[in-house]
Structures are given as C-alpha cells and as structure tokens.
GUKOLZA-474903 format. One record per residue (C-alpha): residue number from 1; x, y, z. Coordinates in Angstrom, 1 decimal, m for minus. Layout:
<atoms>
ATOM/NUM/X/Y/Z .
...
</atoms>
This chain:
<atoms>
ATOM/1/11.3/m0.9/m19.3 .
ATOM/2/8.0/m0.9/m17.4 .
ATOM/3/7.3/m3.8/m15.6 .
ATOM/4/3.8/m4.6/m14.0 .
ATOM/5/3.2/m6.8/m10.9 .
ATOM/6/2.2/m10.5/m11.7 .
ATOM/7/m1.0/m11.8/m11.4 .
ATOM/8/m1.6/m13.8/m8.0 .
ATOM/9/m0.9/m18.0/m8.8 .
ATOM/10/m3.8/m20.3/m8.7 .
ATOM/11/m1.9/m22.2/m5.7 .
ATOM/12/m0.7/m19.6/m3.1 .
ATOM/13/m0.8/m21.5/0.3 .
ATOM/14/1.6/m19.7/2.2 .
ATOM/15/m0.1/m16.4/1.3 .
ATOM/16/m1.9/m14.8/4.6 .
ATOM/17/m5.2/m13.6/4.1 .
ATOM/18/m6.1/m10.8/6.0 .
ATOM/19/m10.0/m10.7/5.0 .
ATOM/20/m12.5/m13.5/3.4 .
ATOM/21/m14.3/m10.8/2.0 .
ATOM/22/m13.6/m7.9/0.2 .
ATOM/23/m15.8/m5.0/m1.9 .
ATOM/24/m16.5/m7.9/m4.6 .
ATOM/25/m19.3/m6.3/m6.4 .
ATOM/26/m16.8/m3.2/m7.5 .
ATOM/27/m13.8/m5.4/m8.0 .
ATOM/28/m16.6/m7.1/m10.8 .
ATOM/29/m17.5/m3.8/m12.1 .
ATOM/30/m14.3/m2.8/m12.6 .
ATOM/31/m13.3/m6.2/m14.0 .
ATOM/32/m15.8/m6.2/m16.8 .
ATOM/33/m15.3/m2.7/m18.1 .
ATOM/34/m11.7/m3.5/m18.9 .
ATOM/35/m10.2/m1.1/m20.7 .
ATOM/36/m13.2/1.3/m21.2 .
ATOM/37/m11.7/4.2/m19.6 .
ATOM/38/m8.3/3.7/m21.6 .
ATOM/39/m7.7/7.2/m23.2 .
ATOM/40/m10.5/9.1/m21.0 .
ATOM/41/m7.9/10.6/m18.7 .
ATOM/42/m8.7/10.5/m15.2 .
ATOM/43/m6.7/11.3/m12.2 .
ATOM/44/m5.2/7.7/m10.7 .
ATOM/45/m3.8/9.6/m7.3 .
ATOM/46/m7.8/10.8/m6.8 .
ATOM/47/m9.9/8.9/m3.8 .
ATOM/48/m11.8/6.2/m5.4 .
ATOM/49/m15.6/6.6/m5.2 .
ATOM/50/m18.7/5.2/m6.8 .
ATOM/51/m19.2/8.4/m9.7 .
ATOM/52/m16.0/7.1/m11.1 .
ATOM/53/m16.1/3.7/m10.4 .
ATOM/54/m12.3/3.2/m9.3 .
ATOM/55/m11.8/0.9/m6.6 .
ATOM/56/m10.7/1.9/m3.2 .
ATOM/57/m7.4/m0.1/m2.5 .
ATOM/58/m7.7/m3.0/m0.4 .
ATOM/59/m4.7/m4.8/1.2 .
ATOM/60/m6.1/m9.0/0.7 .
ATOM/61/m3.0/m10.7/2.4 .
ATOM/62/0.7/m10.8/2.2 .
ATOM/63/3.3/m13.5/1.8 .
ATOM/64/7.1/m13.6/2.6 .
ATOM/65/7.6/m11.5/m1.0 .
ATOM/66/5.0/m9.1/m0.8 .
ATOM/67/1.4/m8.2/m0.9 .
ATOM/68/m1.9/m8.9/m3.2 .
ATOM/69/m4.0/m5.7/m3.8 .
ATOM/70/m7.0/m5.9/m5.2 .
ATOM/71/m6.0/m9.5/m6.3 .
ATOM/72/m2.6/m8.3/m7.9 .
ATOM/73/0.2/m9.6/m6.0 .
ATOM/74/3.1/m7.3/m5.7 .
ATOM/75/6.3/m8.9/m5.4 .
ATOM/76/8.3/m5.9/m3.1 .
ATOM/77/7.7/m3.4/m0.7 .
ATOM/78/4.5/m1.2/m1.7 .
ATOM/79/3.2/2.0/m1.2 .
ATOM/80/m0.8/1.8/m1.4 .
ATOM/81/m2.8/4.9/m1.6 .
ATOM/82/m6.5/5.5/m1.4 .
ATOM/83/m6.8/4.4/m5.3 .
ATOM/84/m3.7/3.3/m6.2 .
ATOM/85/m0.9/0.9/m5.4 .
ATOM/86/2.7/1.5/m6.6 .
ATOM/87/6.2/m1.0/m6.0 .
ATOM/88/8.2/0.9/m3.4 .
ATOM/89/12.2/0.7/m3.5 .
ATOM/90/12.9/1.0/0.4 .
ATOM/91/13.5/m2.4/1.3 .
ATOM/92/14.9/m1.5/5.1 .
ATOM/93/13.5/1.1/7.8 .
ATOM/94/16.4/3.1/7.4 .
ATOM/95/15.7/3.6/3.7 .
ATOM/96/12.3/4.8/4.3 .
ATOM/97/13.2/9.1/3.6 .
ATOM/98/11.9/12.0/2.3 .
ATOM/99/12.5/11.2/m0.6 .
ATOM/100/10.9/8.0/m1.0 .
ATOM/101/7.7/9.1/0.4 .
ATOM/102/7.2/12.5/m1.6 .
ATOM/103/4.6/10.9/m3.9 .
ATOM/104/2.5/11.2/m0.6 .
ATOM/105/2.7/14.6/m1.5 .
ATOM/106/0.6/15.1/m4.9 .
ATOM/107/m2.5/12.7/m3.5 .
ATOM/108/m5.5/14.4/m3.5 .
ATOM/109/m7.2/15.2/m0.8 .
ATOM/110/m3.6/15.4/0.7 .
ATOM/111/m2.7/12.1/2.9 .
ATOM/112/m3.2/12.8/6.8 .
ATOM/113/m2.0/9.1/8.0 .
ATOM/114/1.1/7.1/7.3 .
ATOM/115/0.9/3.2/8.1 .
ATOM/116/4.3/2.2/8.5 .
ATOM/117/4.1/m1.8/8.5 .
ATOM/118/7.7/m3.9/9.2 .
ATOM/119/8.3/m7.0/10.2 .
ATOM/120/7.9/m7.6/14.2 .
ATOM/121/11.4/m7.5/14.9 .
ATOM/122/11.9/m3.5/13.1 .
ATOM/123/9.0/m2.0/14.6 .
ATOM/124/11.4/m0.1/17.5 .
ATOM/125/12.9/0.8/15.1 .
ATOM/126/11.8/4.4/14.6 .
ATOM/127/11.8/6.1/11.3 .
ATOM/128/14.7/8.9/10.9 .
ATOM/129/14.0/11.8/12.4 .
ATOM/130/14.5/13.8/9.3 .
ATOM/131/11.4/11.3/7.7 .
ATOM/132/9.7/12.2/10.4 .
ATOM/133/10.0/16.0/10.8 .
ATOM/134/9.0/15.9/6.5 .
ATOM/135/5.9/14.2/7.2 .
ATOM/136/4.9/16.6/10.3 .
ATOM/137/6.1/19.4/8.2 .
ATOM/138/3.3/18.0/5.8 .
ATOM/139/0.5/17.6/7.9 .
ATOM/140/0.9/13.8/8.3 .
ATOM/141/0.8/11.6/11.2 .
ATOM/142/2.5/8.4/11.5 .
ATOM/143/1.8/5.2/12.9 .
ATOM/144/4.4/2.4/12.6 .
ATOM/145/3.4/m1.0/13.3 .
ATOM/146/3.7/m4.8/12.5 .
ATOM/147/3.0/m5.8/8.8 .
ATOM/148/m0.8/m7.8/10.0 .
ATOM/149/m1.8/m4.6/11.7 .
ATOM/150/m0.5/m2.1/9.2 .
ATOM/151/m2.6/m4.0/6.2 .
ATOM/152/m5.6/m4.0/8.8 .
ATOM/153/m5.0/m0.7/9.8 .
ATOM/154/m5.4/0.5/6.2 .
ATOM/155/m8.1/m1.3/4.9 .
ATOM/156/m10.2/0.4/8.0 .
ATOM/157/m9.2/3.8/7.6 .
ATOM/158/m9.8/3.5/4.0 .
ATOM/159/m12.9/1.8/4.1 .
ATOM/160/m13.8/4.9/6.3 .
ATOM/161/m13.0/7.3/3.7 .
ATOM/162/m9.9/8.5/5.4 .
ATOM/163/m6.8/9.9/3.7 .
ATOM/164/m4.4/7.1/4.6 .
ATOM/165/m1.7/5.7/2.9 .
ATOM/166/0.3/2.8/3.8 .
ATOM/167/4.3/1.8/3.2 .
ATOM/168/4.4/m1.5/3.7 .
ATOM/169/8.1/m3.0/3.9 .
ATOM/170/8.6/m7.0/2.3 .
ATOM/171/8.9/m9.1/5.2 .
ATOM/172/11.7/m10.8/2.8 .
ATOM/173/13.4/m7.9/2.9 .
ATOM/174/13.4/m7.2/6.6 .
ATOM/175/14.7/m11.0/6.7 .
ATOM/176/17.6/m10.1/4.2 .
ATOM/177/18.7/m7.2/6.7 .
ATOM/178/18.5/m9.3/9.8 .
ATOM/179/21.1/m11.6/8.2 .
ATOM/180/23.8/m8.9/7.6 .
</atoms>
C-alpha cells in the first residue's frame, strides 16, 4: 500500500515556522495546473526550474513529528532533494547508512552537499564512518547540524541553485532514542 503525507491541519500551533514567506507565486502555479502534467512523464529527481514549472523544495517549518514541504506536512524523518521530498526510514543517527542515502545517488545534477539535521542533543554525534567514506567516495560533502539550521541551511543552498539535499531526522524520534 502507498501512503501519501497528510495535508498540514488548519490549527498547527506548535508547528515552527522557519520562513513567513516562501516562492508563493510558483506554489500557485503549480497549485492551479493540478494534474496537467499527469501522464506527460517528466523526471521528479530533476532540479526544479521555471521551463518546467516544478517547484524547488522548500523546508516551511517542523514540529515535534516532522516537517511541512511545500505546505505538505510529513509525519517522519525526510529526505528533501532539490525537487522532491520523500519519507525517510532512519529514525536515529546511527541508522543513517549507505544504504539509506543511495537515492542521493540517481539525482540529477548529482548532489554535492548533505544537510544532516538532529536534534541538539545528536549533533556530536558523528555519522558512521562507513556513511561517511560512501558519501566522499561520491563526491559529497557533509554538514551535520541542529534541525533549525539544517532546514535553513537547505532552503539557502537551494534557493541558490546548489545541489543540496537534506536528511532531516524527526525530533520525535531522537526523543524516542534518548529514552532508551
């Protein structure tokens, strides 16, 4: 069974906004055509631009349970792209591995920076050395910080046209592992 992210609730008041604005004009555009480009084909892991008229991703806030994209809340750890915003499994540092970052590898242009955003209290904590020597190995830098900055972080380097992605851990999550 697929299953889609639900739509952001009318009253959200624990939900940290990181920007007032956003690229509203676009988000409209893309609003109004719907489904228009249902059965056109076009490549979803492609940077978005104005020719096609996909949306550059853009990280609006957080809350304890996840993240709003483009206003779709995510409930979960995400992995946001240039164009594209996925659920992500890891739900701790240590389960951040190859593995679960080798959709960074069929992006294109490749990816050349990682945002790694955790909860305060997990940012020493450094991503395996294995994770680590993959994403080298693959021509990407990595910069792990707090959640607010990570989502910051992003937004900029996007915004900039850079190929950035960003795995952003649930701060639920990170509160689940501090209890065990």
């Amino acid at each position: 069974m697929i299953t889609s992210p639900q739509q952001r609730p009318a009253s959200s008041s624990s939900f940290l906004l990181l920007s007032s604005s956003s690229s509203s004009s676009r988000h409209q555009q893309q609003q109004r055509r719907g489904l228009a480009d249902l059965g056109k084909g076009f490549d979803l892991l492609a940077s978005g631009d104005e020719e096609t008229g996909r949306d550059r991703t853009f990280l609006l806030g957080y809350d304890g349970g996840g993240f709003e994209v483009r206003d779709i809340n995510y409930r979960g750890s995400i992995l946001a792209l240039p164009s594209a915003c996925f659920l992500w499994k890891p739900r701790k540092v240590e389960e951040i591995t190859p593995e679960s970052l080798a959709p960074l590898l069929v992006v294109k242009p490749p990816i050349e920076i990682l945002v790694v955003g955790t909860w305060e209290e997990f940012v020493d904590r450094p991503l395996a050395p294995a994770t680590l020597a993959f994403l080298a190995a693959n021509g990407v830098a990595v910069e792990h910080m707090d959640t607010t900055s990570a989502c910051s972080t992003f937004n900029i380097l996007n915004q900039e046209d850079r190929r950035v992605a960003a795995a952003l851990l649930a701060v639920d999550a990170a509160a689940e592992e501090m209890e065990e």
